[in-house]
RODRENMI-789497 format. One record per residue (C-alpha): x, y, z; residue in one letter. Coordinates in steps of 0.02 Angstrom, whole numbers, padded with zeros to 5 digits. Layout:
% RODRENMI-789497
PT     east    north       up   residu
PT        X        Y        Z        A
...
//
This chain:
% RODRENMI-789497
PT     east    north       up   residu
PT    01471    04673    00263        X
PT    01645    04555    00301        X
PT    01541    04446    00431        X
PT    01669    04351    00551        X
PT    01622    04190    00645        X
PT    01641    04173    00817        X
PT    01580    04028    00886        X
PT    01417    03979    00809        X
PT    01364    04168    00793        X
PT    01450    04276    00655        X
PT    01483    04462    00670        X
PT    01530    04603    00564        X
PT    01606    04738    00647        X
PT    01498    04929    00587        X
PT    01636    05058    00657        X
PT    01754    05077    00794        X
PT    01833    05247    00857        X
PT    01991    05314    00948        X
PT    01892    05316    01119        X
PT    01870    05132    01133        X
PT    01691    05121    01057        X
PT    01634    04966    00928        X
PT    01484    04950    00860        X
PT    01427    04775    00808        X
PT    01287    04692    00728        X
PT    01297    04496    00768        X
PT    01180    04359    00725        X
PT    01154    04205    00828        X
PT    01088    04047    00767        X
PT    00931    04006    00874        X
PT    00951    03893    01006        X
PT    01110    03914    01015        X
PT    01247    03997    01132        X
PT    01370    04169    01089        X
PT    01541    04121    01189        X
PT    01553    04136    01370        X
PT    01628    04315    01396        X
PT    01686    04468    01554        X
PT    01667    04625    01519        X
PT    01793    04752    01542        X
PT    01656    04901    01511        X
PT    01481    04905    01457        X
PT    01388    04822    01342        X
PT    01240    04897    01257        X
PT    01118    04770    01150        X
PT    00971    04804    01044        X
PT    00876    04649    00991        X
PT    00836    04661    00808        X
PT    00790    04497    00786        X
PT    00725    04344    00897        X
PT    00790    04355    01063        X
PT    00887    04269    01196        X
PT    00901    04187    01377        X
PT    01036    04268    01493        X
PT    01023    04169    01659        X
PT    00848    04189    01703        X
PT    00803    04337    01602        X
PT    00735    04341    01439        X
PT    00758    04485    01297        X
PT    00652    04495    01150        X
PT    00651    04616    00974        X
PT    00646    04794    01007        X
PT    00748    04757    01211        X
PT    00885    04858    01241        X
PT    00992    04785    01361        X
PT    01118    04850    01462        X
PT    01290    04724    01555        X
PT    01417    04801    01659        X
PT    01608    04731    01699        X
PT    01531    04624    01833        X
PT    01419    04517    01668        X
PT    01501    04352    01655        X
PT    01388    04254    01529        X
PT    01334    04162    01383        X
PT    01194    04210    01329        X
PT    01078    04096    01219        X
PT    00970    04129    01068        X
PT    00797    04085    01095        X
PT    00750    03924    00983        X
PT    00611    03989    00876        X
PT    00732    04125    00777        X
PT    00893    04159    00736        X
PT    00951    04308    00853        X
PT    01023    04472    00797        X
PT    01065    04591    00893        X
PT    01172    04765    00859        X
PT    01295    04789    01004        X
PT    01410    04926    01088        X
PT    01565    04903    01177        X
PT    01654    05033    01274        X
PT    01807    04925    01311        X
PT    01848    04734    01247        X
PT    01763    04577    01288        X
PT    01874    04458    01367        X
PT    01814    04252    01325        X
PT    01816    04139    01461        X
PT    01754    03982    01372        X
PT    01885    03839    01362        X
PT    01995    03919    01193        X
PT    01936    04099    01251        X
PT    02097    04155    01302        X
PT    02181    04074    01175        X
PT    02044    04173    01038        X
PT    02066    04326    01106        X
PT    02247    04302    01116        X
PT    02247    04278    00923        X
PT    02125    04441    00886        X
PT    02249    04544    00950        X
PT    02365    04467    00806        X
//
């Protein structure tokens, strides 16, 4: 797969569709954060893989999680494992760290 860093975490995007719909499978170095993001949709995650800390919750393997437009987060791998995860958007992320809209800014390049 052509895996893409963002951040610490790299991704490699599985297939995207005329309706808006990308499928993602990302991997997260543990202890370690994915970049602060919005959503514009919804999110769906599976946890393959380790796990991670989103404000007070935690998400292990086998978790599917669900984040609506009002998610602002970064969420962080747990320490003991590397975190993948397979993801769904229905609309794009928008970054809010520091060079977020400045990264996004370039994707659309």
């Amino acid at each position: 797969l052509p895996w893409h860093r963002i951040g610490a975490a790299v991704q490699a995007e599985l297939a995207a569709d005329a309706a808006g719909y990308r499928t993602t499978l990302i991997r997260v170095p543990a202890g370690l954060p994915y970049p602060r993001h919005r959503h514009r949709g919804r999110e769906l995650i599976l946890v393959l893989e380790g796990g991670f800390r989103d404000g007070a919750a935690c998400h292990r393997r086998g978790d599917l999680v669900i984040a609506g437009p009002e998610a602002h987060h970064a969420p962080v791998a747990l320490p003991e494992q590397d975190w993948l995860w397979l993801r769904v958007l229905d609309a794009p992320l928008r970054r809010t760290g520091p060079l977020g809209p400045v990264l996004d800014r370039l994707r659309r390049l």
